[in-house]
C-alpha positions in Angstrom: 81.5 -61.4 39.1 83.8 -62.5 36.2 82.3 -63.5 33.0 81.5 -67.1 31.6 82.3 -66.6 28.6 84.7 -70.0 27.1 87.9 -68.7 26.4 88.0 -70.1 22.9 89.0 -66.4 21.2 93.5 -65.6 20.6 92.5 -62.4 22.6 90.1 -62.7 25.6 90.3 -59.4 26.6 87.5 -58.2 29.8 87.4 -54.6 29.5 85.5 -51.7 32.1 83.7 -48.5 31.1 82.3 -45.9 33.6 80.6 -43.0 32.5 78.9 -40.1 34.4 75.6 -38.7 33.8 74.5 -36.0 32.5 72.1 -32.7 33.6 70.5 -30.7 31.2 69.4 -27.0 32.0 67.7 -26.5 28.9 68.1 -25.3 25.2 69.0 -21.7 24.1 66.4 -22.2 20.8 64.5 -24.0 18.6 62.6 -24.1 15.4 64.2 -20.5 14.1 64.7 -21.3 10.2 67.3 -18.3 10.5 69.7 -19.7 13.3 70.6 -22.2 15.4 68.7 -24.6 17.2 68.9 -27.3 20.1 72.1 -25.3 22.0 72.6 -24.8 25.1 74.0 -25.8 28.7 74.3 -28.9 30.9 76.8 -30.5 33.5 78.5 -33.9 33.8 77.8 -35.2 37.4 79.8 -38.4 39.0 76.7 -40.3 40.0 74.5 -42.0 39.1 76.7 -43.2 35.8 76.6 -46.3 33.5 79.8 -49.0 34.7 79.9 -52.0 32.3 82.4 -54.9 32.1 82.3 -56.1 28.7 84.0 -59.5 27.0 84.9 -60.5 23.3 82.1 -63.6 22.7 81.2 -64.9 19.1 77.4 -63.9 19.6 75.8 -61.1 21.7 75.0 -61.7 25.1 74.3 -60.0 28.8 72.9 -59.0 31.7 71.8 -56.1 34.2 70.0 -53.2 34.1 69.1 -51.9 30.2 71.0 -54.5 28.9 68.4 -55.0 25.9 69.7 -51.3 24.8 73.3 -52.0 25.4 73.3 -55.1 23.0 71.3 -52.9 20.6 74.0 -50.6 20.8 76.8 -53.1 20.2 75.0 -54.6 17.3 75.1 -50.7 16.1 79.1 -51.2 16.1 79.5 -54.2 14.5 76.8 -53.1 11.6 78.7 -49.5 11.4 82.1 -50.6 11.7 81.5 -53.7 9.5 82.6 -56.1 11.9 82.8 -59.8 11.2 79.9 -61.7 12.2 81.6 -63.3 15.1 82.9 -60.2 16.5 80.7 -59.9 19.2 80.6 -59.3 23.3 79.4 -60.2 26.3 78.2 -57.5 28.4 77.5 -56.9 32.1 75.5 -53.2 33.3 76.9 -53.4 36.7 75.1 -49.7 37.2 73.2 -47.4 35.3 70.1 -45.1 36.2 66.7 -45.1 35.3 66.2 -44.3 31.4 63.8 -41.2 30.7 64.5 -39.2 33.8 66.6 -36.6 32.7 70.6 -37.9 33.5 71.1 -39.0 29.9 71.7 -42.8 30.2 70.7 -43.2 27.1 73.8 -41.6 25.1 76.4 -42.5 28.0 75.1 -46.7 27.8 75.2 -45.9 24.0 78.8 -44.5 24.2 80.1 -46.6 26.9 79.4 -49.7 24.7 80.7 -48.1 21.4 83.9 -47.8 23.5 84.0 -51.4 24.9 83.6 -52.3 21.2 86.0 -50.3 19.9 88.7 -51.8 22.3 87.8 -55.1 22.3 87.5 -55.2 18.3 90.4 -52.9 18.0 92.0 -54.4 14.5 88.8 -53.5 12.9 87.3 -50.2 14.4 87.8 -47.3 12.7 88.4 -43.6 13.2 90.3 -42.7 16.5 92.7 -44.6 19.4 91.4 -47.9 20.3 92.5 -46.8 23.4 94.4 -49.3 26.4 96.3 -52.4 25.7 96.5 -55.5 27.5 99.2 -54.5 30.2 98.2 -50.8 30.4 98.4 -49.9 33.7 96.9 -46.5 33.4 92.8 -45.7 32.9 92.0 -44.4 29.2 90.5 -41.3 29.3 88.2 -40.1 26.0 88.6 -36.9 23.9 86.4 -35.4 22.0 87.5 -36.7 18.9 86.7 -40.4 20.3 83.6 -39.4 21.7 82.4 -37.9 18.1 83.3 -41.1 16.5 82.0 -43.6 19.0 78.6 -41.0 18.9 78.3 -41.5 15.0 79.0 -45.4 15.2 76.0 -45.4 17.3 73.5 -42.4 16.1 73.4 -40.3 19.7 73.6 -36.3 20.0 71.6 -35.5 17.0 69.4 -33.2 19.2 71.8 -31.8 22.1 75.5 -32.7 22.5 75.7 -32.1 25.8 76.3 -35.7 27.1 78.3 -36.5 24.1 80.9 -33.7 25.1 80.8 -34.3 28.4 81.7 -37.7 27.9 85.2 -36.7 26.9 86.4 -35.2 29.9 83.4 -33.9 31.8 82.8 -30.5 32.9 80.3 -28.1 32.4 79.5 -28.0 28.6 77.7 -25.1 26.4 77.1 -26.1 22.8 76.0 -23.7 20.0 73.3 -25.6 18.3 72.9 -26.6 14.7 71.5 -25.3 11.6 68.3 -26.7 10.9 65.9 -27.0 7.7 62.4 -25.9 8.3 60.9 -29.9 8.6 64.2 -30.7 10.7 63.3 -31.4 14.1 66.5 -32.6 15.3 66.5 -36.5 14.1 69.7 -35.7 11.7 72.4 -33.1 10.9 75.5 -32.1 11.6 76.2 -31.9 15.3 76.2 -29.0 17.3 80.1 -27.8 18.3 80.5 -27.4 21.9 81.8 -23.7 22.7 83.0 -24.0 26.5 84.0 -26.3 29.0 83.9 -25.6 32.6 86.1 -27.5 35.3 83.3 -26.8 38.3 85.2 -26.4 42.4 85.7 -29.4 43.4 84.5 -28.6 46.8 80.9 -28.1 45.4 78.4 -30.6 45.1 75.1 -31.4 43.7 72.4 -33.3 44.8 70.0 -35.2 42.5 66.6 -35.5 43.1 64.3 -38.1 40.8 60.7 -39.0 41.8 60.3 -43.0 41.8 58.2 -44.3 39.0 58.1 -41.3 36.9 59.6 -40.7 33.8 59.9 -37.8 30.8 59.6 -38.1 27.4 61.8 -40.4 25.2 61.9 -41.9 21.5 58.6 -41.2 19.5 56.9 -39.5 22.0 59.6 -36.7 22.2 59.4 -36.3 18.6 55.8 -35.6 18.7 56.4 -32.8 21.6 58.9 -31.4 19.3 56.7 -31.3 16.6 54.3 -29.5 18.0 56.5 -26.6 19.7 56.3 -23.2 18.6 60.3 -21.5 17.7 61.4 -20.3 20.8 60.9 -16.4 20.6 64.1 -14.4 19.6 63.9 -12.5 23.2 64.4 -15.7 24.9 67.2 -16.6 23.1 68.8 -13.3 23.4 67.9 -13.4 27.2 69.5 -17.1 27.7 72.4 -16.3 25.6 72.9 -12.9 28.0 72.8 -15.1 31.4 75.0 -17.9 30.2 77.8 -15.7 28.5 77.3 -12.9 31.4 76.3 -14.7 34.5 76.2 -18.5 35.2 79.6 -19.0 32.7 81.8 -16.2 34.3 80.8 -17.4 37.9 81.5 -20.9 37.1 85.0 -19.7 35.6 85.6 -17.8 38.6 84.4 -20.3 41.0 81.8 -17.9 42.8 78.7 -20.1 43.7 76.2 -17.7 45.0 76.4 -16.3 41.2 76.7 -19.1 39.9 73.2 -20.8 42.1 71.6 -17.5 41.0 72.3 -18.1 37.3 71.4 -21.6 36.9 68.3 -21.1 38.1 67.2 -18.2 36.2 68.4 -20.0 33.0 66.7 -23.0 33.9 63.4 -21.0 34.8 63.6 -19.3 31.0 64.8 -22.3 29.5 61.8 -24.5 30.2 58.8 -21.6 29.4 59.1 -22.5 25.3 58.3 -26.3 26.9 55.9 -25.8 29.4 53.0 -26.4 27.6 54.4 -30.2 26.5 55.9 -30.4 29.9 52.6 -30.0 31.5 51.5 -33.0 30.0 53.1 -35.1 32.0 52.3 -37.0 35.3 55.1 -35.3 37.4 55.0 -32.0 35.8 53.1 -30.6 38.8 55.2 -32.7 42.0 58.6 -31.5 40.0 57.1 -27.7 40.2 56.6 -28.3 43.9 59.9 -29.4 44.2 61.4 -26.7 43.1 59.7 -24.3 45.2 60.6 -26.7 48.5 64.3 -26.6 47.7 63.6 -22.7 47.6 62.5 -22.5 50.7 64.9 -25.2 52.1 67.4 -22.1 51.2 68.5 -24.0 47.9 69.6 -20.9 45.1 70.6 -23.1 42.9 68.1 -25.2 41.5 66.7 -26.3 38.1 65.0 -29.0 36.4 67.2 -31.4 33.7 65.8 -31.6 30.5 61.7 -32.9 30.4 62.8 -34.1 34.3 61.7 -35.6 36.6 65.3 -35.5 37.6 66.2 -32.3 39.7 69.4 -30.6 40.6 70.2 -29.1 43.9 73.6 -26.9 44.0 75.8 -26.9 47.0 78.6 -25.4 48.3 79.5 -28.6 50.4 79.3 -32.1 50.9 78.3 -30.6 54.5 75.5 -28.4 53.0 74.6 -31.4 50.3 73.9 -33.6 53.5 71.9 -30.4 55.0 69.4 -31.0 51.9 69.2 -35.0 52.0 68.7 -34.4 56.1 65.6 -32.2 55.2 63.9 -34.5 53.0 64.4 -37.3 55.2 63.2 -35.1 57.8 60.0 -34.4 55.7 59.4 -37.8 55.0 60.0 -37.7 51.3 62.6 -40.3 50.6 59.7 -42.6 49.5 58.9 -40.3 46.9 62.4 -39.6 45.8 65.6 -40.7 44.8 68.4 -38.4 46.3 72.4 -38.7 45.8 74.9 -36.6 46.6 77.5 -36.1 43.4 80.6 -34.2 42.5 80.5 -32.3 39.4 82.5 -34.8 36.9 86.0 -33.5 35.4 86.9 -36.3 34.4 84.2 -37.7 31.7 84.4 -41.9 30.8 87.3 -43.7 32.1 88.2 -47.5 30.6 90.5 -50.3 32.3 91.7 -53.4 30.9 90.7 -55.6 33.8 92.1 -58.6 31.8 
């Protein structure tokens, strides 16, 4: 549905950003004074993302779905990039998913916005390509470069970097982690540098499982939990760092999936035992467990929980096997208690059109 906003502006430009979301299969460390912390591994899945339409306006204005956090994040730009006063937009969240579930909405709305800024504003935003012009016929894609800069316009991936990188051109991402002082607990800093990218098959799918009504940890709440976290013993790290440079990254280079199921979820197991005692505080801490161990015995390999959940992800060789899994659950009767959606793993990160 096309904006009503008066076209009283020299350039009325209606711009479109889609993003997809983002699985987290857990950190590689934390709280170690003597190395890195917050690493680790995640993958950039084509549903469910964030699609806005955005418009220049003189004021900020919207609708849908989060659209209190998008104009938050636009007012972010203007204050960052020290847009005029009247440089602001209109905003429509045609789609995004829940916040606080695990698919990192939060940094792709952030992001998405930053970029509809960024174009529509374009004689006054800093640091990298604007991107499309009025007349492009092509989609823009993002590097990383424009994915750092709309990130620090906007303060995301000070923790994990995971969505940020994936973002710019999608894939399977492994970041290092960051140096961190001993009262640090991943508020500021310098980024964590992403280390590998992984273009997943094609041909394999995953399917994404999210309880309704539940929802992980977010904002204060999160920094609490990570206050109270012990470092992540060294053996863990060494033992994470041996299946993702050994295992899951050499099968997803080489496209074998029954290595690759394996690998995510043994990582994912490891990854979340330095958690599980602030995990186990919350209310879907023990229905995610039982989850797991269904799609185990569904004949699922591949299986893991995204970041504090409830979001789960379900590996497949297939669209054909994918549908197996949704069949089962409806089968059992559990589509009341979950969300499920069949998604390709993303290659492609954000895309933006000039619709106008």
């Amino acid at each position: 549905m096309p904006f009503d906003t008066p076209r009283s502006r020299a350039a009325d430009r209606l711009v479109e950003v889609k993003t997809p979301a983002r699985l987290h299969l857990g950190m590689l460390s934390f709280g170690s004074p003597s190395g890195r912390s917050f690493g680790g591994v995640g993958v950039m899945v084509d549903r469910p993302g964030v699609h806005l339409r955005m418009r220049q306006a003189r004021e900020f204005r919207g609708r849908g779905h989060l659209i209190e956090r998008a104009l938050h994040f636009a007012h972010e730009c203007g204050q960052a990039w020290n847009l005029p006063p009247d440089a602001g937009c209109e905003i429509e969240v045609v789609a995004a998913p829940r916040a606080h579930v695990g698919l990192g909405s939060g940094t792709q709305l952030a992001l998405a916005v930053a970029a509809g800024m960024r174009s529509l504003h374009v004689s006054s935003a800093p640091d990298a390509d604007p991107g499309p012009q009025p007349g492009d016929a092509e989609p823009w894609h993002f590097e990383t470069r424009d994915a750092v800069a709309l990130a620090r316009a906007v303060g995301r991936a000070r923790r994990s970097s995971v969505g940020l990188y994936g973002f710019a051109r999608g894939g399977m991402i492994v970041e290092a982690g960051r140096f961190t002082s001993p009262d640090d607990r991943g508020t500021e800093g310098t980024r964590s540098p992403m280390v590998a990218r992984v273009r997943l098959p094609s041909a394999w799918r995953c399917v994404v499982i999210v309880e309704r009504h539940a929802e992980g940890l977010s904002g204060e709440a999160e920094r609490e939990a990570f206050r109270r976290l012990a470092p992540v013993p060294r053996e863990t790290t060494a033992e994470l760092s041996r299946l993702l440079l050994m295992e899951l990254l050499p099968a997803a280079v080489e496209g074998r999936f029954d290595a690759f199921s394996e690998a995510v979820h043994a990582y994912g197991t490891l990854a979340g035992e330095p958690f599980a005692q602030e995990s186990a505080r919350l209310p879907h801490a023990e229905a995610t467990a039982q989850l797991i161990e269904l799609l185990g015995e569904l004949g699922v390999v591949g299986r893991a929980q995204s970041s504090w959940g409830p979001a789960v992800m379900a590996v497949c060789e297939s669209l054909a096997a994918a549908g197996t899994v949704v069949e089962q659950f409806e089968a059992l009767g559990l589509t009341g208690q979950f969300e499920l959606s069949i998604a390709k793993f993303d290659s492609d990160g954000a895309v933006l059109r000039v619709l106008e």
